[in-house]
N, C-alpha and C positions, 0 to 999 in steps of 0.2 A: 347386479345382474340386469335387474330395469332398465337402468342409462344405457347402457352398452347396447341392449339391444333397441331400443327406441333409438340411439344414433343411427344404427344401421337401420331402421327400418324407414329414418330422413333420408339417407342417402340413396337405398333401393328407391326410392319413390323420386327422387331428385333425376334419377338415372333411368326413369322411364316403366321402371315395373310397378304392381302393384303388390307390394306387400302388407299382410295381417300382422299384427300383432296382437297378442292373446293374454290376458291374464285370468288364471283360475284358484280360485283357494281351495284347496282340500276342507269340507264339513268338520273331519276327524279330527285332522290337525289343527286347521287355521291357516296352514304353511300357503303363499301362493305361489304356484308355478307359473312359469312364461313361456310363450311360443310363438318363434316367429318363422311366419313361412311367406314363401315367393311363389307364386302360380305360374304356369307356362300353357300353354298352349299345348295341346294334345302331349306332352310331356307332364312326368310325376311331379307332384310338388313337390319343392325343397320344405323342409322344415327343422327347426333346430327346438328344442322343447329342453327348457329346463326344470328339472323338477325334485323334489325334496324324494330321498328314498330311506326308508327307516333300515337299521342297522343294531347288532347287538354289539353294545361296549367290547371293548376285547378284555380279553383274560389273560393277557400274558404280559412278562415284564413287570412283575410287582404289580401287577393292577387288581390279580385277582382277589385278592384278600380284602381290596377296596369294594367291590364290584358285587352284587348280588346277584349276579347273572341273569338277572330281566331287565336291567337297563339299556337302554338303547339311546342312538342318537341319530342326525339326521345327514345325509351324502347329498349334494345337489349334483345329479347328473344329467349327464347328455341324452336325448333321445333324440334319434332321427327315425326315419320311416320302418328299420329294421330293428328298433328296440332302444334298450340300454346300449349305451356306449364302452359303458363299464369304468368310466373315471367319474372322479370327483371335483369339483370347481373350487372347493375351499380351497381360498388365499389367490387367487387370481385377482389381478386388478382389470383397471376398468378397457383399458388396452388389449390385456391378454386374452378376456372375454373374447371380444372385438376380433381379433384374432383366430382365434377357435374356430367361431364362426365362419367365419372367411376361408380357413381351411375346409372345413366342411361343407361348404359353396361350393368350391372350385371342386373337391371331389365330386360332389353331384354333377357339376357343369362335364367333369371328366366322364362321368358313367352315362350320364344324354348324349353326350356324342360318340363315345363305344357302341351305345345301342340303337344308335343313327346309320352307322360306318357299316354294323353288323346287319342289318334290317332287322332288329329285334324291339320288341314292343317296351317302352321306360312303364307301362301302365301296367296295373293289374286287372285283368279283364275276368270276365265269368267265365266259365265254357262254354260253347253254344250246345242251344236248345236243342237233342235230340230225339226225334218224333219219335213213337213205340214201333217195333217192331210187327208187331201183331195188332192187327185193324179190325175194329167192329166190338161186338162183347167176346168176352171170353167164359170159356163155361169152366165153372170150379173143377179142380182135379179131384179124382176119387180117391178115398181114404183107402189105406193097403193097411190091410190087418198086420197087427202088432205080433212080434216074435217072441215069445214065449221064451 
């Protein structure tokens, strides 16, 4: 997972952006997750985050008998800005990494310029600040006897 993304993050930087790359270890696990994102200018960042997700063994197919049903293992998944991906990276080589990611570039590079074309904002912004309606103090309401 590390090469693949440290290639691409020589080449985003060769190619004039400035891209992070991130390494974090999970406390719990030990497991370390990767993350590599690209900044834009008043647009979202890209980010691609790979990260260990725990899982329970499965129990079907002859397994349950083996299985104590609190085993677990570990999925390495995709996360971009909206979550899981919901796939797993196990068995991808170093290429297909590389790949992945590139798809999921170009998909972002697609939804910046949707939200360019659209006049719609790629950022997530606050609401704005709106003043109170009623100015000055306010005197507490009166308590209305209770219904019996």
């Amino acid at each position: 997972m590390q090469p693949a993304l440290a290639d691409l993050h020589r080449e985003f930087s060769q190619q004039g952006y400035a891209p992070e790359l991130e390494a974090t270890t999970d406390p719990t696990t030990g497991i370390t997750a990767q993350r590599l994102t690209v900044s834009f200018t008043d647009h979202r960042t890209f980010q691609y985050q790979a990260q260990a997700v725990e899982a329970h063994v499965p129990t079907f197919g002859g397994r349950g008998s083996m299985s104590r049903g609190d085993d677990v293992f570990y999925r390495v998944e995709v996360f971009t800005q909206t979550g899981s991906e919901g796939y797993d990276l196990y068995g991808l080589n170093q290429q297909q990494v590389i790949d992945d990611v590139l798809d999921r570039y170009e998909a972002h590079l697609g939804f910046l310029a949707y939200s360019q074309q659209h006049d719609l904002s790629s950022v997530v912004t606050p609401p704005p600040v709106v003043e109170p309606v009623i100015e000055g103090p306010v005197e507490p309401a009166e308590e209305t006897p209770e219904k019996e």
